[in-house]
KEKETOR-85265 format. One record per residue (C-alpha): x negated, z, y; residue number from 1; chain; residue in one letter. Coordinates in Angstrom, 2 decimals, padded with zeros to 5 digits. Layout:
<filum><x>X</x><z>Z</z><y>Y</y><pos>NUM</pos><unit>A</unit><code>a</code></filum>
...
END
This chain:
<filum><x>-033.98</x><z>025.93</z><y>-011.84</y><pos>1</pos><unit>A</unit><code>x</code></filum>
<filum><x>-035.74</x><z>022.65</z><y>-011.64</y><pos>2</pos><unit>A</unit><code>x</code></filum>
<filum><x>-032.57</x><z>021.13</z><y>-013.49</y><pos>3</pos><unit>A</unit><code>x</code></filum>
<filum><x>-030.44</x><z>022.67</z><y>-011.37</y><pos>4</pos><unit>A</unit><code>x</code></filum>
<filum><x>-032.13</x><z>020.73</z><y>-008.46</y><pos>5</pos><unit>A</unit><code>x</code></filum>
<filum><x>-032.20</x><z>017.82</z><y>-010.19</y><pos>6</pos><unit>A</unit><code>x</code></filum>
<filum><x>-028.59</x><z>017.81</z><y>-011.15</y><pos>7</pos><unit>A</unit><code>x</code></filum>
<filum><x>-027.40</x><z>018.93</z><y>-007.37</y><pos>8</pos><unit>A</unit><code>x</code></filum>
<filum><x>-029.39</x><z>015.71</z><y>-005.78</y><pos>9</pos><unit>A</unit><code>x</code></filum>
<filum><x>-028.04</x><z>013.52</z><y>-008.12</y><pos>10</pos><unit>A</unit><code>x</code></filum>
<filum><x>-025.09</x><z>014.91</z><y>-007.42</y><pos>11</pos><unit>A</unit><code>x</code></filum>
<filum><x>-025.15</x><z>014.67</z><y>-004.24</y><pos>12</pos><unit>A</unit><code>x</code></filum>
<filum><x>-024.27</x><z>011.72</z><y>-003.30</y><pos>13</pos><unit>A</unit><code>x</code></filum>
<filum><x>-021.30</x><z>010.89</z><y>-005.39</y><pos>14</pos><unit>A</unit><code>x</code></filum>
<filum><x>-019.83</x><z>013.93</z><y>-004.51</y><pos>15</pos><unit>A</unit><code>x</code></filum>
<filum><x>-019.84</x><z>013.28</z><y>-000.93</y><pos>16</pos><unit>A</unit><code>x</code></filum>
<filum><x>-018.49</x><z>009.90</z><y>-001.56</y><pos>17</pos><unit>A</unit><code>x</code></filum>
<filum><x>-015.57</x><z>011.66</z><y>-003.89</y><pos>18</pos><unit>A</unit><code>x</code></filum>
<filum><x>-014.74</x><z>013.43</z><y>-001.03</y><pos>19</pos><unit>A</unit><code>x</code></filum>
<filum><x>-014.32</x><z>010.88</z><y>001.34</y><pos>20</pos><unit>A</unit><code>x</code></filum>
<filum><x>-011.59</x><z>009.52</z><y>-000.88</y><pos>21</pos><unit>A</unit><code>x</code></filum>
<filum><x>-008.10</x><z>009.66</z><y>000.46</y><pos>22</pos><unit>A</unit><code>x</code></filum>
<filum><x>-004.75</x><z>008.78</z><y>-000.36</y><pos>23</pos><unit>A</unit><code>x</code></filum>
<filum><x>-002.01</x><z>006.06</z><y>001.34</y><pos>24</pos><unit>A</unit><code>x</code></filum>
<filum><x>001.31</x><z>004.80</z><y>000.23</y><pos>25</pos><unit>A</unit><code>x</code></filum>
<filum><x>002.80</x><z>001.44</z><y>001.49</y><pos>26</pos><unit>A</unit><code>x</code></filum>
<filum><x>005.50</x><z>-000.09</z><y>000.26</y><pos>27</pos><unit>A</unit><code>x</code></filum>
<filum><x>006.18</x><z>-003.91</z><y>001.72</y><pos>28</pos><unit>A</unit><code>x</code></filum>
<filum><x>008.00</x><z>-005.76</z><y>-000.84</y><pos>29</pos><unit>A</unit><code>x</code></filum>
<filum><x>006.88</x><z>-006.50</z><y>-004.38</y><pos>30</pos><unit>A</unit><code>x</code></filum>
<filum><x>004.25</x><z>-004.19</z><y>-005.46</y><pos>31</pos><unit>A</unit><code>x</code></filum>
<filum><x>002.29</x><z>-006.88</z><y>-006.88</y><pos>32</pos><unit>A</unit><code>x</code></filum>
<filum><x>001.73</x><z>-008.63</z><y>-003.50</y><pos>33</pos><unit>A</unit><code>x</code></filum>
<filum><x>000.71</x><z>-005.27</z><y>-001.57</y><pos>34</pos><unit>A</unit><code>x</code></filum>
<filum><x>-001.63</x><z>-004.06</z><y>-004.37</y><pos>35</pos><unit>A</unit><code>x</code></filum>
<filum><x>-003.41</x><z>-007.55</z><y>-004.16</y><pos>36</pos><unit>A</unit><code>x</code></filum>
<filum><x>-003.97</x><z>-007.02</z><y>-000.52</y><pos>37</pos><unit>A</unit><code>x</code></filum>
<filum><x>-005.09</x><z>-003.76</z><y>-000.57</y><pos>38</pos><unit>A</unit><code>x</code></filum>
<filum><x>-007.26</x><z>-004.60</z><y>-003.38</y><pos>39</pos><unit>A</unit><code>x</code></filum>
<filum><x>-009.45</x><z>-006.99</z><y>-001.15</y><pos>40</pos><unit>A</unit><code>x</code></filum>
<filum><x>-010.19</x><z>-004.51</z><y>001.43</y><pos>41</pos><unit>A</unit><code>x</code></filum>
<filum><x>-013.95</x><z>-002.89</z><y>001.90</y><pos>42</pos><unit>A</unit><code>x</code></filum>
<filum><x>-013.48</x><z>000.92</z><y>001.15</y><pos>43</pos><unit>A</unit><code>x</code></filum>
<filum><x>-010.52</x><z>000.62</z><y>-001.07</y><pos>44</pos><unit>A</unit><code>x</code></filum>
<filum><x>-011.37</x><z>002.38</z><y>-003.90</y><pos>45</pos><unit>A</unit><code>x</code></filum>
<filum><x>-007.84</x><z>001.27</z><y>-006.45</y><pos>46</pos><unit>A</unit><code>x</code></filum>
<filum><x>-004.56</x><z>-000.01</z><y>-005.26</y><pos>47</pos><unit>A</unit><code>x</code></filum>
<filum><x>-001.93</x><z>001.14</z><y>-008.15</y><pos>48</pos><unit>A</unit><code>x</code></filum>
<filum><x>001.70</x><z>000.00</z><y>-008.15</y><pos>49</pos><unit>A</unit><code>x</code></filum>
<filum><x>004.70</x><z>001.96</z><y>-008.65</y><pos>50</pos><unit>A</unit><code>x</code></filum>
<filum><x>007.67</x><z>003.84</z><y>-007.09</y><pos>51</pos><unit>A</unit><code>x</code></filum>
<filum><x>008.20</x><z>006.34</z><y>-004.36</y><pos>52</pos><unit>A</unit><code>x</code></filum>
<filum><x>011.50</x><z>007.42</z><y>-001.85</y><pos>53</pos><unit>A</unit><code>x</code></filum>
<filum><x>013.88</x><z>007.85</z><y>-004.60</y><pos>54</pos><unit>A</unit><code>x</code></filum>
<filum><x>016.10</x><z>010.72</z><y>-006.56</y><pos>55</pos><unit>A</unit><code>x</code></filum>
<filum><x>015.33</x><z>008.99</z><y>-010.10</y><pos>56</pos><unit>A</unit><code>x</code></filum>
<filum><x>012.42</x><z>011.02</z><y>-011.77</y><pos>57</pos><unit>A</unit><code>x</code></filum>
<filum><x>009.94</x><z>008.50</z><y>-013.94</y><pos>58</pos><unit>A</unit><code>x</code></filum>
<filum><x>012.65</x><z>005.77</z><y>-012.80</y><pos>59</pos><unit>A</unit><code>x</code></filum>
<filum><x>011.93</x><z>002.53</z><y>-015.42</y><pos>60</pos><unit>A</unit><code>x</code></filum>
<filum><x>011.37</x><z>-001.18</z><y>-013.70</y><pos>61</pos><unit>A</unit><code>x</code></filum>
<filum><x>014.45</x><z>-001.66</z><y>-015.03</y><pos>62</pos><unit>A</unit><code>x</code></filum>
<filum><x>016.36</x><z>001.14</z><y>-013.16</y><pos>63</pos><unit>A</unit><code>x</code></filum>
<filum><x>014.32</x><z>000.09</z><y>-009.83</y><pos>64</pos><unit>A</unit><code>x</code></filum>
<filum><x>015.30</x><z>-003.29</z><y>-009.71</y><pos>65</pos><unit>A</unit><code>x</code></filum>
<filum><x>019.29</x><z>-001.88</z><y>-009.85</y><pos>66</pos><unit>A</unit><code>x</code></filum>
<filum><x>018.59</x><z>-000.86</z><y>-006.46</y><pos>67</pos><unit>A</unit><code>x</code></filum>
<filum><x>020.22</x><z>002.53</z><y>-007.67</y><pos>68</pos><unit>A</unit><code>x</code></filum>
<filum><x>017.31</x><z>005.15</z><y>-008.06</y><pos>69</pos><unit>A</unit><code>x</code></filum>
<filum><x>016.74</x><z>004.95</z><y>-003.98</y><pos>70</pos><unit>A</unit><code>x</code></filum>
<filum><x>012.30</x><z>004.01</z><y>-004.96</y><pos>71</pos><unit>A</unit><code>x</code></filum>
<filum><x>011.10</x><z>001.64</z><y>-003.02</y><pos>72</pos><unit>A</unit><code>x</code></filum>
<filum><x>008.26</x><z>-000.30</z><y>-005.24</y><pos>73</pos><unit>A</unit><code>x</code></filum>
<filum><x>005.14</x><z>001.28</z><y>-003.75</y><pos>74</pos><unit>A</unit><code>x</code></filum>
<filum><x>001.46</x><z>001.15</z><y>-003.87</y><pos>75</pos><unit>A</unit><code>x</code></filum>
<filum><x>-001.08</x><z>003.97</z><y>-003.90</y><pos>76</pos><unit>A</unit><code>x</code></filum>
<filum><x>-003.85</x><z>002.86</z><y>-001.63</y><pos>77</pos><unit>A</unit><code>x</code></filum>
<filum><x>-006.90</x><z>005.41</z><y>-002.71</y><pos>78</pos><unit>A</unit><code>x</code></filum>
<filum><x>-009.67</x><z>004.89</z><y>-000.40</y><pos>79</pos><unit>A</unit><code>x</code></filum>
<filum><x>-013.25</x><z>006.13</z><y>001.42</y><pos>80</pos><unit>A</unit><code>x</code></filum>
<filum><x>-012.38</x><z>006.70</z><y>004.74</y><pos>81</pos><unit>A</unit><code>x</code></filum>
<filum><x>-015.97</x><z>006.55</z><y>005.53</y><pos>82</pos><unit>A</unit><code>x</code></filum>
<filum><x>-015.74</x><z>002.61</z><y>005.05</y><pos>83</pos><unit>A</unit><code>x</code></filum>
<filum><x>-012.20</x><z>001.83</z><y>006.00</y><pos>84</pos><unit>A</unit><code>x</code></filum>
<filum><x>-009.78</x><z>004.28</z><y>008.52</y><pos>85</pos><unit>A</unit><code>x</code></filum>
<filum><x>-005.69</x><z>004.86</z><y>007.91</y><pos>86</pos><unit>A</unit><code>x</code></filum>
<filum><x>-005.39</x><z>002.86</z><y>010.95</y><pos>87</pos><unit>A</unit><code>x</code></filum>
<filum><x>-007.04</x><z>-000.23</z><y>009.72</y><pos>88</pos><unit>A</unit><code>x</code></filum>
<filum><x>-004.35</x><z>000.47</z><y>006.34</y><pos>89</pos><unit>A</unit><code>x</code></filum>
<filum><x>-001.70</x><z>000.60</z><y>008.69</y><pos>90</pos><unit>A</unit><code>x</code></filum>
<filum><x>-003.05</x><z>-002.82</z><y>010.10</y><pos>91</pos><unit>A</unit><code>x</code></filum>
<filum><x>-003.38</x><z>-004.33</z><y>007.10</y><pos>92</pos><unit>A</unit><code>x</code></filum>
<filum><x>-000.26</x><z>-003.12</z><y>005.95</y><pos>93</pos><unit>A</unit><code>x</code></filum>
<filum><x>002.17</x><z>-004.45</z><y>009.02</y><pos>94</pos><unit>A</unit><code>x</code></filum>
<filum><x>000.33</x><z>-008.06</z><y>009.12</y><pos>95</pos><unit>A</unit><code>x</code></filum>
<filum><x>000.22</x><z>-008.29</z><y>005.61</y><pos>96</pos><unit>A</unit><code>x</code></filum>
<filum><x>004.41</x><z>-008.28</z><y>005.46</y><pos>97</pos><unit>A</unit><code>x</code></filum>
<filum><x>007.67</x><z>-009.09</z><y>007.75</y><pos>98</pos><unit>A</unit><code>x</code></filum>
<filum><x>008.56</x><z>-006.00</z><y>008.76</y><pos>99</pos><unit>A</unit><code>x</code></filum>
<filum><x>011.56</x><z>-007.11</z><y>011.01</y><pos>100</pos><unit>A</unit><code>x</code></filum>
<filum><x>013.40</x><z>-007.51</z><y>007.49</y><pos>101</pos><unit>A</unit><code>x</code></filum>
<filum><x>015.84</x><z>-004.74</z><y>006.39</y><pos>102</pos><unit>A</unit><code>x</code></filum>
<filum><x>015.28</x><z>-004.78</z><y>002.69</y><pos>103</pos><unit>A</unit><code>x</code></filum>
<filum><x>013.62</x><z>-008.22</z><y>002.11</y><pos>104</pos><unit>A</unit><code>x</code></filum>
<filum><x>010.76</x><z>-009.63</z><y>001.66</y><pos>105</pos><unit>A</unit><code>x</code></filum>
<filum><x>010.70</x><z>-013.54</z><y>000.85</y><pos>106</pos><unit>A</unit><code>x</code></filum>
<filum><x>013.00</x><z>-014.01</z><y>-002.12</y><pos>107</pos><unit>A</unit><code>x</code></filum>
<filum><x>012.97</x><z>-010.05</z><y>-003.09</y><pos>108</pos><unit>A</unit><code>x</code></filum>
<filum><x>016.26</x><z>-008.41</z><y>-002.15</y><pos>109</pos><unit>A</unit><code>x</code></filum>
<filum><x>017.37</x><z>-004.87</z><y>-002.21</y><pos>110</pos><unit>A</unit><code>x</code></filum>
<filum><x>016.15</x><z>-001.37</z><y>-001.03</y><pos>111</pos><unit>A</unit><code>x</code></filum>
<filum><x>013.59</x><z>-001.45</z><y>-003.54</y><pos>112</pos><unit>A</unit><code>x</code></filum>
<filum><x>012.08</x><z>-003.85</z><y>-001.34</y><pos>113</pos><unit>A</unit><code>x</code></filum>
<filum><x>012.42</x><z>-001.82</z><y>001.68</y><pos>114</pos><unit>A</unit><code>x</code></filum>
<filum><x>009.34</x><z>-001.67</z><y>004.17</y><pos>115</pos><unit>A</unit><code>x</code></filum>
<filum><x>008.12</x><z>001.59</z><y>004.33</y><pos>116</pos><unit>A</unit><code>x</code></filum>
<filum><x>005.42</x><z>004.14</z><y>004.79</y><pos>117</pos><unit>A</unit><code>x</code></filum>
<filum><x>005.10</x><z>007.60</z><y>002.47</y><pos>118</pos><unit>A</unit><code>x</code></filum>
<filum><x>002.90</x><z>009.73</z><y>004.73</y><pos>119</pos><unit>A</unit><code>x</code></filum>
<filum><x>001.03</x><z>012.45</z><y>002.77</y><pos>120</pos><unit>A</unit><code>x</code></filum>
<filum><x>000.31</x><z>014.93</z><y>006.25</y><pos>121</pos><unit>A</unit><code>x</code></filum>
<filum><x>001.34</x><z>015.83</z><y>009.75</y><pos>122</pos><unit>A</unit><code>x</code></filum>
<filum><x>-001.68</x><z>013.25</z><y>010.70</y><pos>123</pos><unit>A</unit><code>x</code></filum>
<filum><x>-000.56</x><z>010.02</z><y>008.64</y><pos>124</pos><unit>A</unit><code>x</code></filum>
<filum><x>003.19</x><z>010.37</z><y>009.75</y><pos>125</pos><unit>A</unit><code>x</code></filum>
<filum><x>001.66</x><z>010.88</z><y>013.74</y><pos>126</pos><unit>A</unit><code>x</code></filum>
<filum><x>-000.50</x><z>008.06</z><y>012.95</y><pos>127</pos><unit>A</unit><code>x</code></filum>
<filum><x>002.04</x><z>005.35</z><y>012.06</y><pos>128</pos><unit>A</unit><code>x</code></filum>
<filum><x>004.84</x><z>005.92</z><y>014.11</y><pos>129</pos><unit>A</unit><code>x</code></filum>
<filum><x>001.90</x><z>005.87</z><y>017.36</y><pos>130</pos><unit>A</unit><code>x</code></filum>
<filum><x>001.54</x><z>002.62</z><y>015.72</y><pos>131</pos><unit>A</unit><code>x</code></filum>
<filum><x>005.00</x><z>001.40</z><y>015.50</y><pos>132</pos><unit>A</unit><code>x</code></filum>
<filum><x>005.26</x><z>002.19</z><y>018.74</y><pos>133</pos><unit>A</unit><code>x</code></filum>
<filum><x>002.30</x><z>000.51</z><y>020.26</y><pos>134</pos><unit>A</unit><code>x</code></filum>
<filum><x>002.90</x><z>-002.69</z><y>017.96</y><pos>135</pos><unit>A</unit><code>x</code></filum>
<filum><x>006.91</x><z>-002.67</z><y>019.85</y><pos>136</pos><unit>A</unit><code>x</code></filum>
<filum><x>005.16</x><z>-002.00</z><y>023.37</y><pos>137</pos><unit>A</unit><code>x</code></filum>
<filum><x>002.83</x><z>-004.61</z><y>022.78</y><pos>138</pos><unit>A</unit><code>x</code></filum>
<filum><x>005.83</x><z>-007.46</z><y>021.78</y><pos>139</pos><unit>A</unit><code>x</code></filum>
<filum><x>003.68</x><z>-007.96</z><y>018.48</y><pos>140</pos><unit>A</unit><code>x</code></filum>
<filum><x>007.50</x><z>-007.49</z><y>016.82</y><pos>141</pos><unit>A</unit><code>x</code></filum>
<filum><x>011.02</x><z>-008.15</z><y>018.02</y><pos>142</pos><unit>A</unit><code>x</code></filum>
<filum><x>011.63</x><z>-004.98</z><y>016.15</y><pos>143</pos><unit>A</unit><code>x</code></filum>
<filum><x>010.29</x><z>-003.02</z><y>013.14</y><pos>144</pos><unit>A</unit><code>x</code></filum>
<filum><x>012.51</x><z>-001.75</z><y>010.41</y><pos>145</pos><unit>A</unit><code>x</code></filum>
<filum><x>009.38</x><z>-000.05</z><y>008.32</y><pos>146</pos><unit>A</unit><code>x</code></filum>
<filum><x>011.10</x><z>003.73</z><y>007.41</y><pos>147</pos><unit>A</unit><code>x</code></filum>
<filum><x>008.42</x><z>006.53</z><y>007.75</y><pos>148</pos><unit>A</unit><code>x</code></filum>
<filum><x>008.71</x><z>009.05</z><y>004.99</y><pos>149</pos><unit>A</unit><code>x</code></filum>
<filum><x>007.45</x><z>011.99</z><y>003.67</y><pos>150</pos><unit>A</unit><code>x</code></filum>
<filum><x>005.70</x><z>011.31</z><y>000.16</y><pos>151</pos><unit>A</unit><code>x</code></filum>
<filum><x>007.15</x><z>013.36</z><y>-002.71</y><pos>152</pos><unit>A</unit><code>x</code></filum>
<filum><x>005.81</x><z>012.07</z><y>-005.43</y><pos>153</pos><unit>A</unit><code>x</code></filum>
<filum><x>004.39</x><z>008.97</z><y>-006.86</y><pos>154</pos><unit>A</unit><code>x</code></filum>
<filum><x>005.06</x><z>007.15</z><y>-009.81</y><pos>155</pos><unit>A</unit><code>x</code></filum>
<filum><x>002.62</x><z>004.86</z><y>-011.16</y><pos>156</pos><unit>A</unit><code>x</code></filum>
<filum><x>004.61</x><z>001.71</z><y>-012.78</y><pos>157</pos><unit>A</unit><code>x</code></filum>
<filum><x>004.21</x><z>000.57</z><y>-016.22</y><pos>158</pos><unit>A</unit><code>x</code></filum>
<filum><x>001.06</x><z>-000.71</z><y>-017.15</y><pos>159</pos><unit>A</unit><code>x</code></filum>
<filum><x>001.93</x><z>-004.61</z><y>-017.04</y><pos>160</pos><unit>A</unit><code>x</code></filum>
<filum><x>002.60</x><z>-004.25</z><y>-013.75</y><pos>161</pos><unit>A</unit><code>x</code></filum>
<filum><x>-001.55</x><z>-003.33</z><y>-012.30</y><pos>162</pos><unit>A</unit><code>x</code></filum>
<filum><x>-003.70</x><z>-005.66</z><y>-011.50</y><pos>163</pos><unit>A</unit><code>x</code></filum>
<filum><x>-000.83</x><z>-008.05</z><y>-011.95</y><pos>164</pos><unit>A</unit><code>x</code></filum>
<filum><x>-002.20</x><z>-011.12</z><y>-010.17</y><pos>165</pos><unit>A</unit><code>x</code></filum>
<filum><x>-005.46</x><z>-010.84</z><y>-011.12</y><pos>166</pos><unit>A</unit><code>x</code></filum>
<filum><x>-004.51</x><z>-010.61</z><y>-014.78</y><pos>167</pos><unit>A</unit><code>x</code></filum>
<filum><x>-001.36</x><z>-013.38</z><y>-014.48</y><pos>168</pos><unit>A</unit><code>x</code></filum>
<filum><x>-003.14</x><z>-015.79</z><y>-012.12</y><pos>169</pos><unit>A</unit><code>x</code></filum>
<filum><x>-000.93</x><z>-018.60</z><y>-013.36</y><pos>170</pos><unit>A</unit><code>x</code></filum>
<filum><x>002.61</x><z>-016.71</z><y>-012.95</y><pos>171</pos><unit>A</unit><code>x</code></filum>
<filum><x>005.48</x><z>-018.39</z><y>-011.11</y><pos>172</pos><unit>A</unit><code>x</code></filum>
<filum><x>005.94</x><z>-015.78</z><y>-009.27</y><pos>173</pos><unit>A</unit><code>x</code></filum>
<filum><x>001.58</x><z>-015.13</z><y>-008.08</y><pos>174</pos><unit>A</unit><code>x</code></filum>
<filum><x>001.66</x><z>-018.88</z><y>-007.08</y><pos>175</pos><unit>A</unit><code>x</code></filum>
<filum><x>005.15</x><z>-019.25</z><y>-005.66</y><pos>176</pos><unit>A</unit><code>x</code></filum>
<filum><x>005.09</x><z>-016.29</z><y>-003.69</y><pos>177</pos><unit>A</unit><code>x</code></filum>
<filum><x>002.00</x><z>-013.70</z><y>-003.93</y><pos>178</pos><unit>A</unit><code>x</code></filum>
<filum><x>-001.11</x><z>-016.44</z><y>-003.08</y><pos>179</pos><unit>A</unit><code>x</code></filum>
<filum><x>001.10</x><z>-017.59</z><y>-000.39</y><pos>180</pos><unit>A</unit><code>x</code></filum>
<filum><x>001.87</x><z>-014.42</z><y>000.87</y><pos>181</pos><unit>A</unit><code>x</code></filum>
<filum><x>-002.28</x><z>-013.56</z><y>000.52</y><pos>182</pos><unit>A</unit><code>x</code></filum>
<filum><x>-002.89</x><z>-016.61</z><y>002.23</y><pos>183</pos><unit>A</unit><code>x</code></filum>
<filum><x>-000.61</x><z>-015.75</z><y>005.57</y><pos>184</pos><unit>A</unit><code>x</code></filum>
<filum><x>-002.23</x><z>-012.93</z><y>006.00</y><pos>185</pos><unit>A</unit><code>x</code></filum>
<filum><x>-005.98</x><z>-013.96</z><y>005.66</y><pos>186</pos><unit>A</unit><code>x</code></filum>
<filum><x>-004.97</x><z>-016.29</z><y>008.53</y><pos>187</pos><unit>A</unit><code>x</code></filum>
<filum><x>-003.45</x><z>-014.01</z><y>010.53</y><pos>188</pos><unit>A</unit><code>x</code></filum>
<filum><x>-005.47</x><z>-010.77</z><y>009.87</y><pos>189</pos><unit>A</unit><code>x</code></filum>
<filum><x>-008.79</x><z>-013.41</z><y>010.49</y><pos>190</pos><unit>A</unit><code>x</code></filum>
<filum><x>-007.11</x><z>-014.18</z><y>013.95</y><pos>191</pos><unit>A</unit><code>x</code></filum>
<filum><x>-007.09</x><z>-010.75</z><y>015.10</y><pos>192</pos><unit>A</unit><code>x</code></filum>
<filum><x>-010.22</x><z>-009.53</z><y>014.01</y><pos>193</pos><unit>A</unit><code>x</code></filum>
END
């Protein structure tokens, strides 16, 4: 019995942090952008990059960057929404990108580059299209193209593809685009808060 104890305060607390853990998917461009974001934030537990919106199942990199398979590259944003709330996501998320742009972002082109959010429940879909709507009311955009959709299912990319900037810090592509992109949004996101 003592054990028992033992084990269930022990326990205890990581299971009440497990808990806590939810689920987000944003898609705002190249997933390797987005994920680095994410990955900065208090309370985010991963940020994982892959593919959601589409008909293709376990669509290829390949097949998404046809623009063919209808995925949007997408990143699962796990967090504790103890430390961090969907709204302040859904912040992060529209200052972090341009979503007046109908399938663009910088130099990306294509729906698989769309701006979009995969709600998983009734309360994330309410959530971000109150916020849509209070970002248009407020003038923060001209308009907002960002597509709210239900989540279906989620598939993680190939493995080169995680952590990408952190493991490719020298890339063309991480210093042309994704450190400048970072670096827009520190600024702004700084501003506001």
């Amino acid at each position: 019995m003592k054990r028992f104890l033992l084990l269930t305060l022990l326990l205890c607390p990581f299971l009440s942090a497990f808990s806590q853990r939810e689920k987000a998917y944003f898609a705002s461009g190249c997933f390797w952008c987005v994920e680095a974001i994410f990955e900065t934030l208090p309370g985010v537990v991963e940020a994982t990059s892959g593919y959601c919106g589409g008909e293709t199942k376990h669509p290829t990199y390949r097949e998404i960057c046809s623009g063919l398979t209808g995925h949007a590259e997408t990143v699962e944003v796990t967090f504790n929404s103890k430390i961090v709330s969907y709204e302040t996501l859904l912040e992060v998320f529209f200052y972090s990108h341009d979503p007046e742009t109908l399938n663009r972002q910088g130099p990306d082109v294509g729906t698989q580059y769309r701006s979009a959010i995969f709600y998983v429940d009734q309360q994330q879909k309410e959530k971000a299209e109150s916020y849509i709507r209070q970002l248009l009311n407020e003038n923060e955009f001209k308009r907002i193209t960002t597509s709210v959709e239900k989540m279906n299912v989620f598939y993680k990319a190939e493995i080169y593809h995680q952590d990408f900037e952190k493991n490719n810090p020298t890339h063309p592509y991480v210093n042309s685009v994704g450190k400048e992109r970072k670096t827009k949004f520190f600024k702004k996101y700084k501003y506001r808060n």
